[in-house]
Every structure is written in C-alpha cells, then in structure tokens.
C-alpha positions as CSV (number, residue, x, y, z in Angstrom):
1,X,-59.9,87.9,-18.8
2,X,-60.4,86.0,-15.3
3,X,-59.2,83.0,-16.2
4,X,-59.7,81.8,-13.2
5,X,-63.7,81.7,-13.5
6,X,-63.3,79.8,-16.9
7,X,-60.9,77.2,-15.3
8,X,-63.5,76.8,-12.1
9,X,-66.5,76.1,-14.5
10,X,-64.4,73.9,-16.9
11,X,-63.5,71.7,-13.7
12,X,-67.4,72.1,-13.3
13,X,-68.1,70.6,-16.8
14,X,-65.5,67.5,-16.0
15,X,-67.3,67.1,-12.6
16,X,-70.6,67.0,-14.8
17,X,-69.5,64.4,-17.4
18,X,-68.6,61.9,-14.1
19,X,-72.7,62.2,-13.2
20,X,-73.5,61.7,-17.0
21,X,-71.7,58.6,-17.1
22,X,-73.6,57.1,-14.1
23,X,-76.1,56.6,-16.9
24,X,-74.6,54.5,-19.1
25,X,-73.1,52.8,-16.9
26,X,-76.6,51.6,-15.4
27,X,-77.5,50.8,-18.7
28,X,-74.8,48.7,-19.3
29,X,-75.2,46.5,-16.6
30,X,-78.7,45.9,-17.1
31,X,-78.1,44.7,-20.3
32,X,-74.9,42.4,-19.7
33,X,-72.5,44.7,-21.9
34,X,-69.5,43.8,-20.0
35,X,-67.4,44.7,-23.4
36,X,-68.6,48.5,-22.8
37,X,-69.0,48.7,-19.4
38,X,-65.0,49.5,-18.1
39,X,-64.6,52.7,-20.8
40,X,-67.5,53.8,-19.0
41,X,-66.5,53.5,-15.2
42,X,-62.8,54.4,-15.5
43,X,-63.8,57.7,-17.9
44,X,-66.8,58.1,-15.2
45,X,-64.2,57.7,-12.3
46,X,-61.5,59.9,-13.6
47,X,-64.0,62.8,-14.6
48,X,-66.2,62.3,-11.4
49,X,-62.3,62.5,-9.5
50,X,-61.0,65.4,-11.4
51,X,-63.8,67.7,-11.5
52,X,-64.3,67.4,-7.6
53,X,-61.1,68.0,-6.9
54,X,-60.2,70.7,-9.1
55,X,-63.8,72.4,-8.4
56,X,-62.2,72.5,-4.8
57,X,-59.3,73.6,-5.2
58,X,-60.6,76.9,-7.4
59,X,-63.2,77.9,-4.7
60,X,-61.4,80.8,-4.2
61,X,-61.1,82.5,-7.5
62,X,-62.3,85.6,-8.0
63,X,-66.0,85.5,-9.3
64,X,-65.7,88.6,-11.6
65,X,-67.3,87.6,-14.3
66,X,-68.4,89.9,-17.3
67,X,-70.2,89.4,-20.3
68,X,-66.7,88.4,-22.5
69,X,-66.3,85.5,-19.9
70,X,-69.8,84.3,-20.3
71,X,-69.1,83.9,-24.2
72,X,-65.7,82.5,-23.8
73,X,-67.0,80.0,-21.2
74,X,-69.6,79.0,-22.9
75,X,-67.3,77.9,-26.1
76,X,-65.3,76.2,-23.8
77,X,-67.8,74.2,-22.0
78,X,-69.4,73.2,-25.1
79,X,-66.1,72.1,-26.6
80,X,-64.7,70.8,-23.8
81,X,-68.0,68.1,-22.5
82,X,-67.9,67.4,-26.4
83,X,-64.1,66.1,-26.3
84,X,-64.8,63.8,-23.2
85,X,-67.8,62.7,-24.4
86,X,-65.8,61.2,-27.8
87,X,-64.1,59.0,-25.5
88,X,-66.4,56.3,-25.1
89,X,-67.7,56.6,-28.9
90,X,-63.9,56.1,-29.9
91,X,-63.0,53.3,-27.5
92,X,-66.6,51.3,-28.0
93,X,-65.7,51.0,-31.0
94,X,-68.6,52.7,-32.8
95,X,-66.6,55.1,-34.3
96,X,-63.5,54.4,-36.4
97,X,-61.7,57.7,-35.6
98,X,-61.6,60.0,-32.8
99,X,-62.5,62.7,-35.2
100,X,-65.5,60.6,-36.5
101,X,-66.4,60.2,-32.5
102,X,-66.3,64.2,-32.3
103,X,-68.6,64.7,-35.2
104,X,-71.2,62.2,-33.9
105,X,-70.8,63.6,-30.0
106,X,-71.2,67.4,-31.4
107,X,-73.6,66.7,-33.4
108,X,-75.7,65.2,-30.2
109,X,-75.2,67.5,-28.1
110,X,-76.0,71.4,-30.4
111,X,-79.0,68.6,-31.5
112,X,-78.1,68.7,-34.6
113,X,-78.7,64.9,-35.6
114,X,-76.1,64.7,-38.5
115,X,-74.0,61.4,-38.3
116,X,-71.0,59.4,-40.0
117,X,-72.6,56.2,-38.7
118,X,-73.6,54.4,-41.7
119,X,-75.3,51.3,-39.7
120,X,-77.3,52.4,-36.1
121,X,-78.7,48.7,-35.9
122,X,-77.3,46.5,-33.2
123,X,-75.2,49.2,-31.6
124,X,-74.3,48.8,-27.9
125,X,-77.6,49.8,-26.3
126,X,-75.3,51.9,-23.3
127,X,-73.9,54.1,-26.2
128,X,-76.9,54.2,-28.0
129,X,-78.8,56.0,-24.8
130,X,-75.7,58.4,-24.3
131,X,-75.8,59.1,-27.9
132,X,-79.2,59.9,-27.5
133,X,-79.1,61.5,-23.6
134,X,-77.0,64.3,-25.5
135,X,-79.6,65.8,-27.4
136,X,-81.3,66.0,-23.8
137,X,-78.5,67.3,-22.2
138,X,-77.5,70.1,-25.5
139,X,-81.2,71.3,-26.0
140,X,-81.6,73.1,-23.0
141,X,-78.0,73.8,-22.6
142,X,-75.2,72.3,-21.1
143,X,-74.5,75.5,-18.6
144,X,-78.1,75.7,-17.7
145,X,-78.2,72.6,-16.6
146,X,-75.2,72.9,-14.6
147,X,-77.0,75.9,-12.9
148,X,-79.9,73.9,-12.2
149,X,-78.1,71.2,-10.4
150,X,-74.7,72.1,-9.2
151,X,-74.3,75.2,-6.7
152,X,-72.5,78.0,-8.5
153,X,-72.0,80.8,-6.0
154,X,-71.7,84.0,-7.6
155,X,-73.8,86.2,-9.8
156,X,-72.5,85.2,-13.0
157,X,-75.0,83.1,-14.4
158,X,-77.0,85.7,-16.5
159,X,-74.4,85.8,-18.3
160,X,-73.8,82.6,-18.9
161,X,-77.6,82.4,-19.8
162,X,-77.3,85.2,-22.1
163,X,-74.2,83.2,-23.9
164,X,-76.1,79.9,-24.0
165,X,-79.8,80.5,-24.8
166,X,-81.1,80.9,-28.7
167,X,-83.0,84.1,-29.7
168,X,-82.2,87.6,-29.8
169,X,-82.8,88.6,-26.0
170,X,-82.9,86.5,-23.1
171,X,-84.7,87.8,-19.9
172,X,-85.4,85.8,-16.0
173,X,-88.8,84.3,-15.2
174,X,-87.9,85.2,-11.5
175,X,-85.2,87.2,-10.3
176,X,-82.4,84.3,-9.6
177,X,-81.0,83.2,-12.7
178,X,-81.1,79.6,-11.1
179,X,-84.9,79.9,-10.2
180,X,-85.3,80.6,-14.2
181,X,-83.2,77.8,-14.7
182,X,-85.2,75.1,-12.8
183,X,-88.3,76.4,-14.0
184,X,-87.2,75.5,-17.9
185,X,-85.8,71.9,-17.1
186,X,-89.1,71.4,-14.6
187,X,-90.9,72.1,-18.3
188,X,-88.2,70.3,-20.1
189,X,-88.7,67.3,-17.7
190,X,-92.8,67.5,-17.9
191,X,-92.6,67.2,-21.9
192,X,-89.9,64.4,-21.5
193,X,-91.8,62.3,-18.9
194,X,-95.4,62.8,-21.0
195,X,-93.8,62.0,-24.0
196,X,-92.4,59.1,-22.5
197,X,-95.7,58.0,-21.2
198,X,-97.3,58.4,-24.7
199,X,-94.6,56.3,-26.4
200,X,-95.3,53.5,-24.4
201,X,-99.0,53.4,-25.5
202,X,-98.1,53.3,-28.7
203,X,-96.4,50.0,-28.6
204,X,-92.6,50.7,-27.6
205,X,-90.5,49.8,-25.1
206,X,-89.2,52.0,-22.0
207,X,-86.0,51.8,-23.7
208,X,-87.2,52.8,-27.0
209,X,-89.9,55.8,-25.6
210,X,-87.1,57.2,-23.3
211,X,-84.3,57.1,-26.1
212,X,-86.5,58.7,-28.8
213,X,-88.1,61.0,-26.2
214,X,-84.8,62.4,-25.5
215,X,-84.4,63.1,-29.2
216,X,-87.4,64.6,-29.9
217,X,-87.8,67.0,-26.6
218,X,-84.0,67.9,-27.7
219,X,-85.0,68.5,-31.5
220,X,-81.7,66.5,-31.8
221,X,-83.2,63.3,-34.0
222,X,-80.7,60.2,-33.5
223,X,-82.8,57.3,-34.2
224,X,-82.2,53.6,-33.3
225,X,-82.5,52.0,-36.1
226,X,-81.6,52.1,-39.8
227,X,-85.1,52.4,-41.0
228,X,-85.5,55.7,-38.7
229,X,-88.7,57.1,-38.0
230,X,-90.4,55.1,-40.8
231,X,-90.2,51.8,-39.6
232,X,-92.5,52.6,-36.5
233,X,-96.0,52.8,-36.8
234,X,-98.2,55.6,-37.2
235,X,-99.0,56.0,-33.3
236,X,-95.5,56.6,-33.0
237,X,-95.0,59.1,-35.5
238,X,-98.1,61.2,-34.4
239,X,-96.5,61.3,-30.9
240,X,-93.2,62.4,-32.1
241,X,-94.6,65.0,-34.5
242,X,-97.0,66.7,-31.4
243,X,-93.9,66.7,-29.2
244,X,-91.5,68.4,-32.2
245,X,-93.9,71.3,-32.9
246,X,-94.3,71.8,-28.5
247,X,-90.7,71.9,-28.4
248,X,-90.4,74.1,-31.0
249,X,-92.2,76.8,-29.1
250,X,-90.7,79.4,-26.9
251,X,-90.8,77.9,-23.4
252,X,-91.7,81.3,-21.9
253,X,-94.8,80.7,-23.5
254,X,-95.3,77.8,-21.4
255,X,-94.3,79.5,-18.4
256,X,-97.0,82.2,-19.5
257,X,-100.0,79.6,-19.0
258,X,-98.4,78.4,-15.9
259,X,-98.4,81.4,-14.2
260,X,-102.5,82.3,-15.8
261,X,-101.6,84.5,-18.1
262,X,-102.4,83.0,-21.3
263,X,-103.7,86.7,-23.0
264,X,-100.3,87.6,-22.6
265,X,-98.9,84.2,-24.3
266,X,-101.9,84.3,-27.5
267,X,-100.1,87.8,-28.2
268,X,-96.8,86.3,-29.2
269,X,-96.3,87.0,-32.8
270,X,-93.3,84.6,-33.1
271,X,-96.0,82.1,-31.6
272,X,-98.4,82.9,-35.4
273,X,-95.7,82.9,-37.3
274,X,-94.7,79.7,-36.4
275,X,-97.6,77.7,-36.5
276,X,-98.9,79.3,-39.9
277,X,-95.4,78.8,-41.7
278,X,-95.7,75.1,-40.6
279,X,-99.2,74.7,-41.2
280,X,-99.0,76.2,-45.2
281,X,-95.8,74.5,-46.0
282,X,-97.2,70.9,-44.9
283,X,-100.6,72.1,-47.1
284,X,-98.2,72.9,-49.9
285,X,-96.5,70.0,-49.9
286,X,-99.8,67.8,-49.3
287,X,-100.8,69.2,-52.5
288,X,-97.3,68.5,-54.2
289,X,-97.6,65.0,-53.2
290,X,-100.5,64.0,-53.9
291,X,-100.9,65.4,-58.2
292,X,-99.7,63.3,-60.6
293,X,-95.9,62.8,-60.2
294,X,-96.1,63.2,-56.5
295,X,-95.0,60.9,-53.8
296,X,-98.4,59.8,-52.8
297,X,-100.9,60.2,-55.7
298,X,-104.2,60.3,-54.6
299,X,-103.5,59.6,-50.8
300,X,-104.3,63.3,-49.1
301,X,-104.2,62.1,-45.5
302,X,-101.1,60.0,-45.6
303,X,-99.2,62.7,-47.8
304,X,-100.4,65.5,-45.1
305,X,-99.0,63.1,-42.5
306,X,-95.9,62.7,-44.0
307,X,-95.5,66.1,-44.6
308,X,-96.4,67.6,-41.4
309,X,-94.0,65.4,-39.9
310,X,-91.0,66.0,-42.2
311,X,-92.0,69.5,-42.1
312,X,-92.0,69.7,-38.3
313,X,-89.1,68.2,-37.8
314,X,-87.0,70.5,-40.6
315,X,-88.9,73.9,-39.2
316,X,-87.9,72.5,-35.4
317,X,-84.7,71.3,-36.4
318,X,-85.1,68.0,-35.1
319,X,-83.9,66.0,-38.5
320,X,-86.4,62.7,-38.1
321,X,-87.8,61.5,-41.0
322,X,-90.6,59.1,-41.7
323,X,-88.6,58.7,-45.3
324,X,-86.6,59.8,-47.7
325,X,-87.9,63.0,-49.4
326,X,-85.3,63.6,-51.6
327,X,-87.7,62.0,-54.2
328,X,-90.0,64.3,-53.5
329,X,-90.7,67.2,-56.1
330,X,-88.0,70.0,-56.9
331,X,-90.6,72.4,-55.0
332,X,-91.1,70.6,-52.0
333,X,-87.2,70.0,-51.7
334,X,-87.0,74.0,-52.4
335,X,-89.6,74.5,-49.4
336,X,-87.8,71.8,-47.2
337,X,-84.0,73.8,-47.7
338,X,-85.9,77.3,-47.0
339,X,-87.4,76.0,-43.8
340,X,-83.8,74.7,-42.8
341,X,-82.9,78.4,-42.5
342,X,-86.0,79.7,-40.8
343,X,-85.7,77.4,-37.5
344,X,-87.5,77.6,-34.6
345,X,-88.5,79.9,-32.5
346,X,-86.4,81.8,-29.8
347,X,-86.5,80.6,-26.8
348,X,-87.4,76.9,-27.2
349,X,-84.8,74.0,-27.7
350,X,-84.6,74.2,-32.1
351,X,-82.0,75.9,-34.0
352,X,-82.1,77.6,-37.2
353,X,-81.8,81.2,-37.7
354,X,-85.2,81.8,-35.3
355,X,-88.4,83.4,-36.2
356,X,-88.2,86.3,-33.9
357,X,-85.2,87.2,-36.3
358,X,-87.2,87.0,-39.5
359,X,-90.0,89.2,-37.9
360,X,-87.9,91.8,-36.7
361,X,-86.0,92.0,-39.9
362,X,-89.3,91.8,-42.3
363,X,-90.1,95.2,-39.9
364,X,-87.3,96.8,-40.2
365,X,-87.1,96.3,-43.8
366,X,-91.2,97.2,-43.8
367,X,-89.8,100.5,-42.2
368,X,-87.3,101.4,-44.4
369,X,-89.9,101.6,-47.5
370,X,-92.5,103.5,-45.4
371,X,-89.1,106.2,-44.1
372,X,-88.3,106.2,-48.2
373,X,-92.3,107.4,-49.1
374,X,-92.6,109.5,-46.3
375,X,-88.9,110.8,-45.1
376,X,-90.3,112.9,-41.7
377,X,-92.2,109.9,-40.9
378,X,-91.0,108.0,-37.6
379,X,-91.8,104.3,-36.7
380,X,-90.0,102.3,-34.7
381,X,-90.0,98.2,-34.2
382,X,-92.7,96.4,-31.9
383,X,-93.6,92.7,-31.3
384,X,-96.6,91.7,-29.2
385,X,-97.6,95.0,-28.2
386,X,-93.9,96.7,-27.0
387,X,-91.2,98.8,-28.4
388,X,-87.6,96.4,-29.3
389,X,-84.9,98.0,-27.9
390,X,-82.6,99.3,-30.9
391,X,-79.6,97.5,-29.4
392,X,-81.9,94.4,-30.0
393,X,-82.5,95.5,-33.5
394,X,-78.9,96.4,-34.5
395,X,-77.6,92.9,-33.0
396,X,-80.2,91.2,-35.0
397,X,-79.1,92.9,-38.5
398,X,-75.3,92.6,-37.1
399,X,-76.4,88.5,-36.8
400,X,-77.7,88.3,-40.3
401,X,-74.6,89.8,-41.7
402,X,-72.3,87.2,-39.7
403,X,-74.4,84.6,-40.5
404,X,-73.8,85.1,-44.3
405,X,-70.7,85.4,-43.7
406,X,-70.0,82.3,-41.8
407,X,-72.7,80.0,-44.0
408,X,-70.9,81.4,-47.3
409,X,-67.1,80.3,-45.9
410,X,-68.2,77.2,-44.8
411,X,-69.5,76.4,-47.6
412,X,-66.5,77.2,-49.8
413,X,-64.3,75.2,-47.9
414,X,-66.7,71.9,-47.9
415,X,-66.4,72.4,-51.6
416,X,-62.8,71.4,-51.7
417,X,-64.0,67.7,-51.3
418,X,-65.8,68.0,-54.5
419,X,-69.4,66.7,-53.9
420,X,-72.3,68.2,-55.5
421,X,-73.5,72.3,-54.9
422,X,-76.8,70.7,-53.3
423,X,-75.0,68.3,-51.1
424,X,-72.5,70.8,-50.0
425,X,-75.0,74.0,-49.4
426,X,-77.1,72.0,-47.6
427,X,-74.5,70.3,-45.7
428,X,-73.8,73.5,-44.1
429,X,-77.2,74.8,-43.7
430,X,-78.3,71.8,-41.7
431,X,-75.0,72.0,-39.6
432,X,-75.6,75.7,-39.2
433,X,-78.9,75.7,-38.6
434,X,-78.7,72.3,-36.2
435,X,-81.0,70.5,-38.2
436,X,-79.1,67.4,-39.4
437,X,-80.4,65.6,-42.6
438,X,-80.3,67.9,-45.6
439,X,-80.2,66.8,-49.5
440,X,-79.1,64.5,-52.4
441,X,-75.9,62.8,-50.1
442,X,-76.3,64.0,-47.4
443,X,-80.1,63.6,-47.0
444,X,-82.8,61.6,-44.7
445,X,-81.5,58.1,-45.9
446,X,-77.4,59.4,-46.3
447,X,-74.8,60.5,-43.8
448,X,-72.0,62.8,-43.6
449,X,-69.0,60.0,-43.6
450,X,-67.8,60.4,-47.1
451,X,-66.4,64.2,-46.1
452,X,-63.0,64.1,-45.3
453,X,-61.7,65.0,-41.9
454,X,-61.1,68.8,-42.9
455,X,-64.7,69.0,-43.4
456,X,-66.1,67.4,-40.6
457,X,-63.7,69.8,-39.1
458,X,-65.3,72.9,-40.6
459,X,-68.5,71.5,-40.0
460,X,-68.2,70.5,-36.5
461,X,-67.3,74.4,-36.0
462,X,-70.5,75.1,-37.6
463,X,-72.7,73.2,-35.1
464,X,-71.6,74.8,-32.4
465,X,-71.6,78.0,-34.0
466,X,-75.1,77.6,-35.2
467,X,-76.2,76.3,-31.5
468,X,-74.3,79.1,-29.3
469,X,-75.6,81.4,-32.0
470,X,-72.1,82.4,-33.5
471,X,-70.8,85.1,-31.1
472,X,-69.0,82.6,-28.2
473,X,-67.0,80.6,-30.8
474,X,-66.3,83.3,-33.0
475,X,-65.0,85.8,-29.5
476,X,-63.3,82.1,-28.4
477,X,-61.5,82.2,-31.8
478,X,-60.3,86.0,-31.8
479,X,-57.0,86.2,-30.9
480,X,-57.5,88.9,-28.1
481,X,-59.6,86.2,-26.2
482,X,-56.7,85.1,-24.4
483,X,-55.2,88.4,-23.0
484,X,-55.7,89.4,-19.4
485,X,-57.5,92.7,-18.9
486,X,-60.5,94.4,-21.2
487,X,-59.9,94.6,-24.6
C-alpha cells in the first residue's frame, strides 16, 4: 500500500473543503447571519491552512498508484470530506448530535436525500445552500472534481475514476483522465446553469432555483421547505421532473451529440430501457390513480403528472416528491419499491443498482436457457452493437451477489430497532440504492430520526456503499487494507 499517495490526496480533500467553505461563507454575509458565519471562517481557515500545507509538504511521495489505492482512496475521501463537512451542521445547531450531522452530510453528498431533520423551515439559509451544494459536489464525484480543478501530477487518476464513477465499466472521452473530467462537469455545469435559468421563470428566486438546481442535477433531493416539492407550483415541478430524467442519463450520451455522433448515442440500449421503464410505470400508476380508490379519481393529467414526477425521481434516485404516496395503492407502492432497486443508468449522476446491470444480467440469464436447449450452441453478451468483455460480465454477477449480501445484512441489523418490515427494507433499499424517501416511516412526508444511532450507523455505511458501488468501502474495511506491499 503507498500510503503516501492516500495521505497526499486526503490533504487534497482538506484543501478542498477550505474552497467549499468560501460558499457559505458568502452566503452568510449576504444575508446578515452573523450567528453562523465564524463556524464557517475558522473551519474554512483551518482546512484552507492544513490542506495547503500538508499538500506541500507530500509533493514528493511516490506517485505509484494501483488500482487497490484508487479504491482505498476513494473510501477515504468520501469519508473523510463527509466528517469535516458535519462540522458546521453540528455547531449551527441544526443538528442535535454529531452523528445526526454525519447522517445528514452523507446523505448529501452519495445524493441520497434521506434526513433526521424533522423541520427544514427557517433553517440558516448558509447551511441550507451547503446542505444542498453537496448533492452538487457528490453527484459527479468528489475526486472528479478534485481532478478537474486542482493539479494532480501523476497518472493515477483512471483509477481513481474507475473507483468513483457508477456503472459497470468506466472508459476516457479523450486520452487525459483530466480532459474527461472537465468535459463531464462542463456538462454538469450546462444542466446546472439552464436549470437555473428555467427556475427563475417559473417564479422562484436565485436562491431558491440555484439550491433546488443543485439538488436535482445531483439526484440528491434536499428540499427547502417542509412542504417539499408540493408546495411549488406546477412550473416548478415540470422543470424539476425534465432535469431528473436528463440527469438520469448516461452523460457519455451527451458527449455523443456533442461530438455529432448522435447514431452512435440512439443505439444505447441502457438509453431504451430507461425511458420505457419510466414511461410504463408512470402509465401504470396514472391508471392506478385515477379508478375508483385511487389518489386522483377521474383526474388523468394531474395523476400522470404526479406520477411521472414521483416516478422520475425514485427511477433517478433523486427522492423529491410532489406528495406523499404512501396513500397510494398497494401496487403503485409495489412499483415505486421495485424501481428503488433498478436506479439509473450508468454513467449519469443516480444511484440504484443501474440499468446496464439489469440488461446484462437479463442476457446472461437469456443465454443460459438457449446453452440448456441447445448445449453446442455458443452466444456471448452484446449491448449496442459490441461484444462485453467477460471480465465485465463476471464483475457484474460478482456485484449482484454482494449486493444481496450487503442489502440482506443491513437490513437485519436495522431490524434490532423494532420498526415495521416495510419501514426497515425500504430504509435500506433507499440508503443503498441513494434514493432517500422510501415507505410507511420512513416515506416522502417522514424521516429517518426515530433510528437509533447504531442504525444510522449501518446506514450511513450503506450510502456510501451504494454510491462508490460497494467495492472501495468494503476493500477499506478488509483487514489487509492496511498492510504495506500487494496482498
């Protein structure tokens, strides 16, 4: 293990949280919230200090860097930018424990949305926008946006890529890691800055469009008020729905029509899946809503709105919700949990388990019948026209089988606190899958501050498992992790 890399990029991370906290900072002045505005500068300061300084002074590590360090790294940086970013949640005030800080500052930044806050109204506007600016920061990726705006010598940073991004393969747009970097926050910043702009025509203020921009471009969904998504108007919610589903997409894709080469972007059969999986479930759950029973009898276009959006935001993992839907039929709750699992697709800022996973797998499976019929037949896996790599293949059955593993042990040990089988399964699926809200107690209009600390604990570890895609916090947990030399 070169420990000497992970200690340079964790003195990075420190030297990153200083910049973050410029932010706040500003935000805090121009609204007069003197009370705030010290945890801010002297956390700022001290971070800003430390991270200079100890970024200096470990220039001249070795830069050896292989793919265990990229996984290790990235547990660390995640973990370590989400205990600094506590701080001010703790000391503000907002939060009642540093633990309870921890949940609410993981939960921004792997986007998954889920909170102990029982009240957002009336909180410090300067901790509101960090709150939110962490969904920004998390749904691209904390290293990748290191890589895109600090100078990192060395030709590590595929790996670091590799550790960070969701989806079963991760490839360059151009040959520099750093290039392929810019390029995905110069689209990240496009959606944020349109979005933005469309907010404000809507009715809301800079304040608001940037705040909830930065949770919908992250697919993180902290909202500002108590009344969510719901309380805004219609305009609002359209905007917020369009920029989920764009988000949701594979930003390759984007980079695709960029580049004019929009035949090779139509062929993505993650891409079809995608849309049609969101496009029948909101049909389906139009349909639920609107027979007798349903949430809005005899109302097709405002069910279809509502459902669309609540479906959007579960598929994308975003966690908005225009309102409660845990009154909504047993089928369309069934639907909702099942898309929880599903997620995005690869590739694009959502969580969840990723499409390009369910399409290989259905193959494979799909291949395994044919092999059984017709033993001397061969027929290997393809999306969009080329061969997957059996290494890609093999890790993506080897995910699955973690995956249970992890979802079925978190969930035991939630259990211990007694709540209900829905509340706790979908507790975990919503951490693990980075979506936030999930059902009966902890659904669209509850919160997670009834667990006890043990299981914020547990699922704290299942955000960041569910947004590094299991494999760094896992290899950061192994015991070999911290010996010197290969394993």
């Amino acid at each position: 293990m070169n420990h000497g890399i992970v200690r340079l990029i964790c003195f990075r991370i420190i030297q990153l949280m200083g910049i973050i906290l410029l932010l706040p900072i500003l935000v805090a002045l121009w609204y007069r919230e003197w009370t705030v505005l010290p945890v801010f500068v002297i956390e700022g300061a001290l971070c800003a200090g430390i991270g200079t300084v100890g970024t200096h002074c470990s220039k001249k590590v070795s830069k050896v860097f292989y793919a265990r360090e990229g996984f290790v790294v990235t547990a660390v940086a995640w973990i370590l930018i989400s205990l600094l970013m506590a701080i001010p949640f703790r000391l503000t005030g907002v939060c009642d424990t540093y633990v309870d800080a921890l949940f609410e500052t993981v939960s921004g930044l792997t986007t998954t949305g889920a909170t102990i806050l029982r009240h957002v109204d009336g909180m410090y506007y300067s901790v509101q926008f960090l709150r939110t600016f962490s969904h920004w920061i998390g749904g691209m990726g904390v290293l990748v946006f290191i890589m895109a705006v600090l100078p990192m010598a060395g030709g590590y940073g595929m790996h670091l890529m590799r550790a960070e991004s969701p989806g079963p393969s991760v490839g360059k747009f151009v040959p520099k890691v750093k290039d392929t970097s810019r390029i995905l926050y110069g689209i990240y910043l496009v959606f944020t800055v349109t979005e933005t702009i469309a907010l404000l025509c809507t009715g809301r203020t800079f304040y608001e469009a940037l705040t909830l921009t930065f949770s919908t471009v992250g697919t993180g969904g902290f909202g500002l008020t108590d009344a969510g998504i719901g309380g805004y108007n219609y305009g609002t919610q359209v905007v917020i729905t369009v920029f989920m589903i764009l988000c949701g997409i594979n930003f390759g894709i984007y980079y695709l029509f960029i580049t004019k080469r929009p035949g090779e972007a139509l062929k993505s059969e993650e891409l079809r899946w995608y849309l049609g999986i969101m496009l029948v479930s909101s049909v389906t759950m139009t349909i639920l809503c609107i027979r007798p029973g349903g949430a809005f009898v005899g109302h097709p276009g405002e069910a279809f709105h509502h459902s669309l959006f609540n479906v959007a935001s579960v598929m994308t993992t975003t966690g908005f919700a225009t309102l409660d839907y845990n009154g909504w039929p047993e089928l369309a709750r069934t639907i909702f949990t099942i898309l929880t699992f599903l997620g995005a697709c690869a590739g694009s800022t959502g969580g969840g388990f990723k499409l390009s996973r369910l399409v290989i797998l259905l193959k494979v499976v799909h291949n395994e019948v044919v092999f059984l019929v017709h033993p001397t037949s061969v027929r290997k896996v393809s999306m969009d026209g080329h061969m997957v790599e059996g290494k890609t293949v093999k890790s993506v059955c080897a995910y699955l089988a973690l995956y249970v593993m992890v979802f079925l042990v978190s969930w035991l040990l939630v259990s211990v606190d007694g709540f209900d089988t829905a509340t706790n399964l979908t507790a975990v699926a919503a951490t693990l899958n980075n979506v936030g809200p999930g059902l009966n107690m902890v659904g669209p209009a509850g919160n997670y501050a009834d667990y006890s600390n043990f299981s914020k604990i547990v699922l704290m570890v299942d955000m960041l498992a569910g947004r590094l895609e299991l494999l760094p916090v896992l290899i950061l947990m192994s015991p070999r992790t911290v010996r010197r030399g290969r394993f």
